[in-house]
C-alpha positions in Angstrom: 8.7 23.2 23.5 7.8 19.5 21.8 8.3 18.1 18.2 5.3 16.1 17.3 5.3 14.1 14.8 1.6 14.6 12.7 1.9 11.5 10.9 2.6 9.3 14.2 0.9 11.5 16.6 3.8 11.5 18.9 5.6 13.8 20.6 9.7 12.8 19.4 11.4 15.6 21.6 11.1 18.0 24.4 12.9 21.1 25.3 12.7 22.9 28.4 14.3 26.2 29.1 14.1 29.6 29.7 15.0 32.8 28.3 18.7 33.9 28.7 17.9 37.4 29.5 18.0 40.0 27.2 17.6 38.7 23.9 18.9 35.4 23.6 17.0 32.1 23.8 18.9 28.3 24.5 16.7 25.4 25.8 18.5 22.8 27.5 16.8 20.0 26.7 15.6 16.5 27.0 15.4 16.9 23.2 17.2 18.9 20.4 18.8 22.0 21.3 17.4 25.1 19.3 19.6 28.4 19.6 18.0 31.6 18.6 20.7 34.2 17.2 21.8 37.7 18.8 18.9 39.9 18.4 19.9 43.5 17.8 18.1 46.8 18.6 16.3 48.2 15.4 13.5 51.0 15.4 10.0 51.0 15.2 8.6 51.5 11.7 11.6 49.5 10.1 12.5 45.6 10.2 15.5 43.8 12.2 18.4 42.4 10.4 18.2 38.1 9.8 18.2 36.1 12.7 19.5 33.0 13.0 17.9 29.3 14.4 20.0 26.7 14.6 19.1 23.3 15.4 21.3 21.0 17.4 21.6 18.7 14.0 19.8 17.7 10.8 16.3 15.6 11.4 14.9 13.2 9.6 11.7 14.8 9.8 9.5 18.4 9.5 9.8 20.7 12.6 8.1 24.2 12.4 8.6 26.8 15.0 6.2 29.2 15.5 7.5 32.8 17.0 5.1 35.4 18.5 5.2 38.3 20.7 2.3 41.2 21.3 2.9 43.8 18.8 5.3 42.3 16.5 5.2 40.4 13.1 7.5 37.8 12.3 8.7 36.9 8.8 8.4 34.2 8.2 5.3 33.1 10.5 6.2 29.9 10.8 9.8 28.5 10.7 9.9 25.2 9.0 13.3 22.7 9.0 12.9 19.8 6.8 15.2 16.8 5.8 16.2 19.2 2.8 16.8 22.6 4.2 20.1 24.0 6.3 20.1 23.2 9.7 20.5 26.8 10.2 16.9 28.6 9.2 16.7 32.7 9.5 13.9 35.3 10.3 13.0 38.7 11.0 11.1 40.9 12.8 8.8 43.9 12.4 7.2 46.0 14.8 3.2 46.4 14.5 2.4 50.1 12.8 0.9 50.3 16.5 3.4 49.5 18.7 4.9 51.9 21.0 8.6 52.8 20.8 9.9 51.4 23.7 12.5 48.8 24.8 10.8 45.2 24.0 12.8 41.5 25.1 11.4 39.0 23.3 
């Protein structure tokens, strides 16, 4: 993952890392860390409680995180921390009306 900066057209920050198996993602980093709250089970054909993303600290600038995974929708689309909002952000997510009831990690 990289900030860019638009208005620079610079990368500021990377973050490498994986996924910490099942449902929890941490980057360690070069650049700011970004946790990703507990994701609980919920059923297809309803919505998942908030989840959390936490930046390491406030920025002095916009960073938007984009989640995605086949079959689900994620609301909000796009994540966006700003020098105005919490450093904490939340989102949810909703299974596609044609997704298959299974067992999912994303």
């Amino acid at each position: 993952m990289a900030v860019y900066d638009p208005s620079t057209q610079q990368v500021l920050y990377r973050s490498y890392g994986t996924l910490s198996y099942p449902t929890t993602i941490s980057y360690e980093r070069d650049g700011l860390r970004i946790v990703i709250g507990d994701i609980e089970d919920f059923a297809v054909g309803t919505t998942s409680d908030f989840i959390s993303v936490t930046l390491e600290r406030k920025v002095p600038y916009e960073v938007q995180l984009t989640p995605s995974a086949t079959g689900f929708t994620f609301l909000p689309p796009i994540i966006t921390f700003t020098t105005s909002t919490d450093q904490t952000q939340y989102f949810r997510i909703q299974p596609n009306d044609d997704t298959v009831p299974d067992t999912y990690y994303i």
